[in-house]
Steps between C-alpha positions, in 0.01 A plus 500: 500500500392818339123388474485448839631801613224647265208248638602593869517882419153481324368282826648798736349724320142326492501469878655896547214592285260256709611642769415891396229379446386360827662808644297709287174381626617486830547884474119506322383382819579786689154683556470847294372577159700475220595845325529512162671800300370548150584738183177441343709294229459152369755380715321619834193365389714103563624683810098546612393124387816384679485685839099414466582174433673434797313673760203285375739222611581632862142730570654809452385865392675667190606875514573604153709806489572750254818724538469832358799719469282827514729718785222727671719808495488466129171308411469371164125530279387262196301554263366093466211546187376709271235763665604436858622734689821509589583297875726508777758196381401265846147497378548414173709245648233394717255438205759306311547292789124451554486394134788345517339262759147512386658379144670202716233362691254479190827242315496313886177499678590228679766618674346593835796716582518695236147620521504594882855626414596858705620764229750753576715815332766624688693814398894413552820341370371177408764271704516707833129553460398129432720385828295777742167375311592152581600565827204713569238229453723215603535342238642149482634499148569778223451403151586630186580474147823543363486661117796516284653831507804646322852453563574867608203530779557154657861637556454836564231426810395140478168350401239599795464065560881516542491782770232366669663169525791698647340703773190293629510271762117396376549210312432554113419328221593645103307333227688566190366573146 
């Protein structure tokens, strides 16, 4: 009796999966690009194959966006290499991005959308601003990548995957390290 109770859970849980699935494309088909919000860590770079990936799959353009947490009453500088002068903090975070990128479609040149990909950095809060980018270009999915962070930050405020989850009605998809 038990085992069956097991092989019918396991079968339920096959088709519910199947069935996200199916959903999940269904919701890809919606026309828009797909957004996809990267730290310019190891774990975004999966998020960028992924979200490229799959709007290979369904024609799509990718908009790859960088949050930076720079507030313009306040603006932060960096100091990136030896002998350069010192930068406003969004265009250093521009040229990481760019090489960030540039780095990504020389491991994948045959990913067509990755190299006709649309690169953005965004001052803001990363969840609020990632929903209002999204929004903005009409996006029909949000990716990102969801990196292991400690105990005290995921309870203080949440993970930014978790929060976006939360408050988005734009579908999204979290590919986990």
């Amino acid at each position: 009796m038990e085992g069956g109770l097991k092989a019918r859970g396991a079968r339920s849980a096959a088709r519910s999966a199947s069935l996200a699935l199916e959903q999940a494309d269904a919701l890809s088909c919606v026309p828009g690009p797909v957004l996809v919000a990267i730290d310019l860590s190891l774990q975004s770079s999966a998020a960028l194959l992924w979200a490229c990936r799959h709007a290979e799959k369904f024609g799509a353009q990718v908009i790859v966006l960088h949050v930076l947490y720079d507030p313009p009453e306040a603006p932060g500088k960096y100091n990136r290499r030896k002998g350069k002068n010192i930068v406003p903090m969004v265009d250093a975070a521009s040229e990481m991005l760019a090489e960030f990128m540039a780095a990504a479609r020389r491991q994948h040149p045959d990913i067509m959308p990755l190299s006709v990909a649309q690169e953005l950095v965004v001052r803001g809060l990363p969840p609020s601003t990632i929903i209002e980018q999204a929004t903005k270009c009409q996006a029909s999915l949000i990716v990102v990548a969801s990196r292991a962070e400690g105990l005290l930050p995921r309870l203080m405020h949440g993970s930014t995957a978790q929060q976006l989850v939360r408050l988005s009605s734009i579908p999204i998809t979290v590919i986990k390290d």
